[in-house]
Each structure stands twice: as C-alpha cells, then as structure tokens.
C-alpha positions as CSV (number, residue, x, y, z in Angstrom):
1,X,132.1,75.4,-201.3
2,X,133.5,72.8,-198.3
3,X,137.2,74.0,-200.1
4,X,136.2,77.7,-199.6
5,X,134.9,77.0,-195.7
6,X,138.0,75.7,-194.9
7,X,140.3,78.2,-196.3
8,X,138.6,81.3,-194.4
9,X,138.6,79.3,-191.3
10,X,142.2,78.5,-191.7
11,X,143.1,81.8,-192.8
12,X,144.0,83.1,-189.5
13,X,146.2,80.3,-188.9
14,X,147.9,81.4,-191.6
15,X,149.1,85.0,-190.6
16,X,150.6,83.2,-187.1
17,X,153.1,81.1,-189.4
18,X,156.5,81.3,-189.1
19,X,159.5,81.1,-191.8
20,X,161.6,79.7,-188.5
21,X,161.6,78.2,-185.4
22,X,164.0,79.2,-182.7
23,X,164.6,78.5,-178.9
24,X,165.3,80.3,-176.2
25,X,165.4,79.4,-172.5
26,X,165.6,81.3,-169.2
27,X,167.5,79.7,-166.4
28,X,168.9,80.5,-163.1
29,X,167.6,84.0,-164.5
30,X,169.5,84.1,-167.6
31,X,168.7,83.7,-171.5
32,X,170.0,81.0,-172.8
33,X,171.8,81.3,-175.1
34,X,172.0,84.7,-174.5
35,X,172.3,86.1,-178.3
36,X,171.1,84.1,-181.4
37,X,171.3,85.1,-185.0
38,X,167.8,84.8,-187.1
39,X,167.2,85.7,-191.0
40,X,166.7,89.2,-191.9
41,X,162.9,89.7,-193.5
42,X,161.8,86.9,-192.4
43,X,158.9,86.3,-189.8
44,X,159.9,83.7,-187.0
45,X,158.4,82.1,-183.4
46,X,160.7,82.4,-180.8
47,X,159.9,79.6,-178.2
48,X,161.0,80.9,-174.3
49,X,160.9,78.2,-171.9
50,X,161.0,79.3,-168.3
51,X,163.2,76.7,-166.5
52,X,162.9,78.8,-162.9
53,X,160.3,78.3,-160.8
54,X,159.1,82.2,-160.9
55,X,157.7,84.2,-163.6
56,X,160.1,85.9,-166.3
57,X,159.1,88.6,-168.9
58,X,160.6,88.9,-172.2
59,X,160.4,92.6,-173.6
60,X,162.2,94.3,-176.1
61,X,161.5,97.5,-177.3
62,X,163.4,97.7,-180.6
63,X,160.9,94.4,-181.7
64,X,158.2,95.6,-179.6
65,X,157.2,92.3,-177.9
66,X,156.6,91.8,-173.9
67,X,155.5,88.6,-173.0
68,X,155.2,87.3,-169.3
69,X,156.6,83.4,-169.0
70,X,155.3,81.2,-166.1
71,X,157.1,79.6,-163.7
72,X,158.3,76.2,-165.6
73,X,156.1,77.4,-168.5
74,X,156.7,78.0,-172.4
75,X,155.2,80.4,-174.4
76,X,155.8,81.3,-177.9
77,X,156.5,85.2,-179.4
78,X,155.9,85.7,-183.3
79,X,158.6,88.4,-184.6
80,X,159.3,89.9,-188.0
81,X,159.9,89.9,-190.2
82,X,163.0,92.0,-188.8
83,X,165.3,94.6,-190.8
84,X,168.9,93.5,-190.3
85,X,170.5,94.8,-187.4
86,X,170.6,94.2,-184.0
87,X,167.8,94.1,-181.3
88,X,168.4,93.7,-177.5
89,X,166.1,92.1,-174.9
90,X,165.4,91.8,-171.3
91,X,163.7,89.8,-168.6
92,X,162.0,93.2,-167.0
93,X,161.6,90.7,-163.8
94,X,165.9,90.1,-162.9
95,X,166.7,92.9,-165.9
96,X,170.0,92.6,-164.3
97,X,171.2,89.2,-165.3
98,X,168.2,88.4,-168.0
99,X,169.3,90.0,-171.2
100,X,170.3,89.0,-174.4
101,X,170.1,90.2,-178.4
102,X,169.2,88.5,-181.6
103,X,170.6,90.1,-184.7
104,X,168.5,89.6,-187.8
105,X,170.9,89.3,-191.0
C-alpha cells in the first residue's frame, strides 16, 4: 500500500523528467551560446539563466515554448521530445540581438 502511495504521488514528477540537461544563458541581451545541438526524440530541460538585470523572454514558435526570465533569474523550459531539424528562438524583449536555434539530431 505505502509502495502504491508513493508511486501516484510521484507520478507527476515523472512526466517533468528529462533525458538531458542543457544550458543556456542570456547576457548583454544575447543567448549564449547562441545555437546548441540536442538529441532528436528525446525530451530535455533547457536551463536559461538571465545574467541582465531586466527581464528576457524565451519563445519559439516551431517548439512552442514562451517563458519570461527575471532579471538575474533562472528558470527551466521542458522540450521534446523534438523531430530532427532545426528550431529557432528569440528573446521577444531585445528580439533584435536575442536569438539563437537548437537543432535536434
């Protein structure tokens, strides 16, 4: 019974867990690095760590995430598990020099 409790309270844990952990940060406006390659079909968290002192969003379309990142914050974004191929993204707030891609493969 206690074994059974604490699988269905763990359960949802589980759906959040990643095959991979990558990092991103965002500095002087900027992705850092600016493109990074992750594995094809798999599900991974992407860590963004906002280095500025203002607020950044990541957003992609193609991977259909937006995610707002504090001033000197972190936050992390679940993705995939991805097709291979390429898929940009932006930082909606300085679009102009915030961009980058991660290519699933």
């Amino acid at each position: 019974m206690k074994r059974t409790l604490l699988f269905a309270l763990l359960l949802p844990w589980a759906s959040h867990a990643a095959d991979a952990d990558f990092t991103l940060r965002v500095k002087d406006h900027r992705f850092q690095p600016a493109e990074i390659t992750i594995p094809a079909g798999k599900k991974i968290s992407l860590s963004v760590e906002n280095q500025d002192s203002t607020p950044e969003e990541f957003e992609s379309y193609g991977m259909n995430r937006e995610k707002i990142i504090a001033g000197h914050g972190t936050v992390t974004i679940y993705i995939g598990p991805l097709s291979a191929g390429r898929y940009t993204f932006m930082g909606e707030f300085h679009a102009d020099t915030a961009q980058g891609a991660i290519t699933a493969q």
